[in-house]
C-alpha positions as CSV (number, residue, x, y, z in Angstrom):
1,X,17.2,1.1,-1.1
2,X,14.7,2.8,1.4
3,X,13.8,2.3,4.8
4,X,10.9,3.4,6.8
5,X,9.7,2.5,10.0
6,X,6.2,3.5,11.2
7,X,3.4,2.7,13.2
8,X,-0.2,2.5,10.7
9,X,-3.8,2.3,11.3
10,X,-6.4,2.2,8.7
11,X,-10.3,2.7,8.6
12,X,-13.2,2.2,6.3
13,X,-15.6,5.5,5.9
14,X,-17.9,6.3,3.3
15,X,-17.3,8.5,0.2
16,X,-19.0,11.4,1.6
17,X,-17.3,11.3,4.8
18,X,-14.2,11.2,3.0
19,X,-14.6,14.2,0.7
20,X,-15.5,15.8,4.1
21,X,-12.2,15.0,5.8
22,X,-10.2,15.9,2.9
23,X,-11.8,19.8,3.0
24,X,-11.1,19.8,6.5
25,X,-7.4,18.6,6.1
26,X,-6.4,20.6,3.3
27,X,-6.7,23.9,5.8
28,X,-3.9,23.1,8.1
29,X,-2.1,19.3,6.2
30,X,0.1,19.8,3.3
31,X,-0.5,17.8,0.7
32,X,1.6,15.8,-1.4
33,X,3.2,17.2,-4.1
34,X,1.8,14.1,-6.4
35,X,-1.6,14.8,-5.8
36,X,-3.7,16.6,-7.9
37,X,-7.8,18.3,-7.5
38,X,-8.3,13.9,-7.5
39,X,-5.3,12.7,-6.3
40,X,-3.3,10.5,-7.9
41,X,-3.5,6.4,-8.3
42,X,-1.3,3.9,-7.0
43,X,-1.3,0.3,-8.8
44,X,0.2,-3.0,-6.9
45,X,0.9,-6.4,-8.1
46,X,1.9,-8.5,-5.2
47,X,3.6,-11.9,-4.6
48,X,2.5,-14.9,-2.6
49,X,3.7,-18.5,-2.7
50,X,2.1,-21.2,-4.1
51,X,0.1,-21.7,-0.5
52,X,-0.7,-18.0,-0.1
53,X,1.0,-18.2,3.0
54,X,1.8,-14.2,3.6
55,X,-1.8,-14.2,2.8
56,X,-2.6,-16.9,5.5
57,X,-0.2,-15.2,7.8
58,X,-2.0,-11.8,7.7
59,X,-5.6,-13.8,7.9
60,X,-4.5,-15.3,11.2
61,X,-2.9,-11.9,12.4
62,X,0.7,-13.5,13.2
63,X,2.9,-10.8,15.2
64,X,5.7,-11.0,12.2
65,X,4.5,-11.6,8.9
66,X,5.3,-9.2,5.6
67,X,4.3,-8.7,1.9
68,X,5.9,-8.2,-1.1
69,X,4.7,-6.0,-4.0
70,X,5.8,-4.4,-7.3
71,X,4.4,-0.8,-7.4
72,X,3.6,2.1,-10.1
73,X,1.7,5.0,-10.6
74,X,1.8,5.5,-13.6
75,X,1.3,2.4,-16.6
76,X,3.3,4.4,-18.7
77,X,6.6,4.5,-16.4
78,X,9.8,2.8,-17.1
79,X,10.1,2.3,-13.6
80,X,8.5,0.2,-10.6
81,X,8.8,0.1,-6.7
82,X,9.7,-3.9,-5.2
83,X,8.9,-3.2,-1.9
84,X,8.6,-5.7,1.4
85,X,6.5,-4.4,3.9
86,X,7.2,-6.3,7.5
87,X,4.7,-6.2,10.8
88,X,6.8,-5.9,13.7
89,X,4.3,-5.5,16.8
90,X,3.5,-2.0,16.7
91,X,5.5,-0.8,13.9
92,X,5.2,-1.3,9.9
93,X,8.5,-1.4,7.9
94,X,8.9,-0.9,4.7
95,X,11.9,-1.6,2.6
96,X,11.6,-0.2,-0.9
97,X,14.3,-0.8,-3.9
98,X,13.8,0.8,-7.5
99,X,13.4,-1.5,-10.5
100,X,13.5,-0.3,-14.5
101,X,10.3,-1.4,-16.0
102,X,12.1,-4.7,-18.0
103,X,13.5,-6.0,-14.8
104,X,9.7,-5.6,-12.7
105,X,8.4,-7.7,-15.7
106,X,10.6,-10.5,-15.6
107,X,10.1,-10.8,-11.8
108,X,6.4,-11.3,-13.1
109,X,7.3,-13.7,-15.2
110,X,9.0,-15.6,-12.1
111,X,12.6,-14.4,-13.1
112,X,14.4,-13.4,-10.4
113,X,18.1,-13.0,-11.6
114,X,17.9,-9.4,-12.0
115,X,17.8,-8.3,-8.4
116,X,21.2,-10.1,-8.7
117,X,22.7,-7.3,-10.4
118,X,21.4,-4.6,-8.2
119,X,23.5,-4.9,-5.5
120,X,22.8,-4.7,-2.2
121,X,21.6,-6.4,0.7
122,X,17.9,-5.9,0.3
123,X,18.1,-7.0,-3.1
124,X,20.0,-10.2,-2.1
125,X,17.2,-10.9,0.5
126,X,14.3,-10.6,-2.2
127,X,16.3,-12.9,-4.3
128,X,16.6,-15.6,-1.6
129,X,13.1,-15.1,-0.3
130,X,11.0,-15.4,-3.6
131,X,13.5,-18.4,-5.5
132,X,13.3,-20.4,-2.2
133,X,9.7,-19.9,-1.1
134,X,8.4,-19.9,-5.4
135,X,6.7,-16.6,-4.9
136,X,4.2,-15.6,-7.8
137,X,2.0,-13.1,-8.7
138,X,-1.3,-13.3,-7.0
139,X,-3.8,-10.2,-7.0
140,X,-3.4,-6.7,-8.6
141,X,-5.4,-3.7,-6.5
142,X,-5.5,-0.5,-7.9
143,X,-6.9,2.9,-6.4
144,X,-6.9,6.5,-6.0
145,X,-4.8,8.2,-3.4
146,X,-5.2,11.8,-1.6
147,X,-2.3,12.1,0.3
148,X,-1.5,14.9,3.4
149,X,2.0,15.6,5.6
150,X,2.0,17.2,8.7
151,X,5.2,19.5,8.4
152,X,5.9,19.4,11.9
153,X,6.3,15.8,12.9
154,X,6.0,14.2,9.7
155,X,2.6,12.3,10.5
156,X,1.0,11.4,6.8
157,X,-3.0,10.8,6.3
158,X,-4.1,8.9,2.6
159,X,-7.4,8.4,1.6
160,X,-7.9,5.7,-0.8
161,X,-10.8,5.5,-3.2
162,X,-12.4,3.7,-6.4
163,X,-10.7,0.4,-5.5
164,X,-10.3,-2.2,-7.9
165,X,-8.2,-5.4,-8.6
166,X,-7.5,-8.6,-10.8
167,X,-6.7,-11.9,-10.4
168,X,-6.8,-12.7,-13.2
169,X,-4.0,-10.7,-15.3
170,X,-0.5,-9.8,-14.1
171,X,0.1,-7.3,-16.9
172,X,0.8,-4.5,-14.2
173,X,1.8,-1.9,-16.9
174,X,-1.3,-2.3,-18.9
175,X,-3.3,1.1,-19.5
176,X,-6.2,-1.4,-20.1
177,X,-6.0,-3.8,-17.1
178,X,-9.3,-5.2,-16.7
179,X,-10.2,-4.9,-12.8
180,X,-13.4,-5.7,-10.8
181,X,-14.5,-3.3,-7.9
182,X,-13.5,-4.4,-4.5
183,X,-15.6,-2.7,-2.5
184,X,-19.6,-1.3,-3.1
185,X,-20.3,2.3,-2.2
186,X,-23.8,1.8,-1.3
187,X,-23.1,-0.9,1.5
188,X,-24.6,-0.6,4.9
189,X,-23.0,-2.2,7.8
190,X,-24.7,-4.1,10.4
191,X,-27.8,-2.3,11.7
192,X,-28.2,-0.2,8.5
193,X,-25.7,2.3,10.1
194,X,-22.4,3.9,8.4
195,X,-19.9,4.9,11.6
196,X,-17.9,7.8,11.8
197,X,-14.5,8.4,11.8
198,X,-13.3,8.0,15.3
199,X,-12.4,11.5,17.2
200,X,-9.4,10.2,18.3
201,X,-7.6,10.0,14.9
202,X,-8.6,13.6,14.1
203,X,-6.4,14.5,16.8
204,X,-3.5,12.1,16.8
205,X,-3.3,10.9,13.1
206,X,-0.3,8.5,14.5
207,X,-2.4,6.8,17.8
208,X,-3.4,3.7,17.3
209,X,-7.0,2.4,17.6
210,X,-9.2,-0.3,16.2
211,X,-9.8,-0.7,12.9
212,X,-13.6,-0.1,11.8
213,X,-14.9,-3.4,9.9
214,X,-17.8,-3.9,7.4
215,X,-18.4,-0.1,6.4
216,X,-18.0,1.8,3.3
217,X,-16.1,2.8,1.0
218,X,-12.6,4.7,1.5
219,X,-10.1,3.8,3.5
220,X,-8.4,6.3,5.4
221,X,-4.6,5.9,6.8
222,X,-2.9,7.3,9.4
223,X,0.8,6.9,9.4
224,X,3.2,8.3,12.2
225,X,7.0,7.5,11.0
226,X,9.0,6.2,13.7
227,X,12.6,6.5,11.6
228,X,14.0,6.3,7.9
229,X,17.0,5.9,6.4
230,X,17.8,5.7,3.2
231,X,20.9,4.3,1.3
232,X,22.3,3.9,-2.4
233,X,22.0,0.3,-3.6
234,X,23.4,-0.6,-7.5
């Protein structure tokens, strides 16, 4: 299992602007080992109960309120990511435990019993969370990541692009997942204006801001780590 604690703040910019940012970061960021001339893409089922209620939690913007997702990036892996993701006032943490590929798809199927045999208290906790509450698969969203580190203090910067997800199939190891486009590059917001990136996250990736709302078409990150620890689980 794998913890991280951080503080996260995401934006919406458009495509160009985005391009832009990534020539600019690329002189002095390094960037991720992962991520190729395009990056590279990341693919998430995630779990709600039957009421949506993480999904009603984060719509009402409780203080404490988490998600839980099975992650890949590649369809061809025989592995996935189960990870829980909490809000705890400023910070984000994220709790991350590796699953082979036959264990992530009977948790799809709404079979739990392997996290049984991974050992662990993390494990344990998923177990007890998603039999008790009925979690299920709810949405799929797919997209392509560019990803930068800053060496020094260990601030990271993703840009996320070509956005897509399902509803309608939970078949997250399918190289042909059918998927509908989430967001439309040629939207305006309000005023027919596209906003710029705010100065201030130029210069403090970490410092947190608010969120621009109802603009185009990547979504840009910036993640300061606060800690992380990591142990062995079974």
């Amino acid at each position: 299992m794998r913890e991280v604690l951080r503080q996260e703040k995401k934006y919406l910019m458009t495509l160009l602007d985005g391009q832009r940012l990534c020539a600019r970061l690329s002189g002095f960021l390094l960037e991720d080992a992962h991520s190729g001339a395009q990056g590279y893409a990341v693919r998430s089922l995630y779990f709600d109960t039957l009421d949506d209620g993480d999904y009603q939690d984060k719509m009402e913007g409780l203080e404490l309120r988490r998600k839980l997702r099975l992650r890949i990036y590649d369809p061809a892996a025989g592995f996935a990511m189960l990870e829980m993701k909490q809000k705890e006032g400023a910070y984000q943490k994220k709790r991350s435990l590796r699953l082979d590929r036959e264990a992530a798809e009977r948790l799809i199927r709404g079979d739990f019993r392997p996290l049984l045999d991974c050992g662990g208290s993390f494990a344990a906790e998923c177990f007890g969370l998603m039999q008790a509450r009925c979690y299920r698969p709810r949405a799929v969203v797919e997209y392509q990541r560019r990803a930068f580190i800053a060496k020094e203090n260990q601030i990271r910067i993703t840009l996320d692009s070509r956005i897509t997800a399902t509803e309608a199939c939970w078949d997250l190891f399918s190289p042909r997942l059918v998927q509908y486009p989430v967001l439309d590059p040629y939207q305006r917001g309000a005023g027919g204006e596209v906003q710029r990136l705010p100065a201030q996250l130029h210069q403090n990736p970490g410092q947190r801001g608010q969120p621009l709302r109802d603009h185009p078409e990547q979504i840009l990150s910036g993640q300061k780590r606060g800690a992380a620890l990591s142990e062995l689980s079974g």
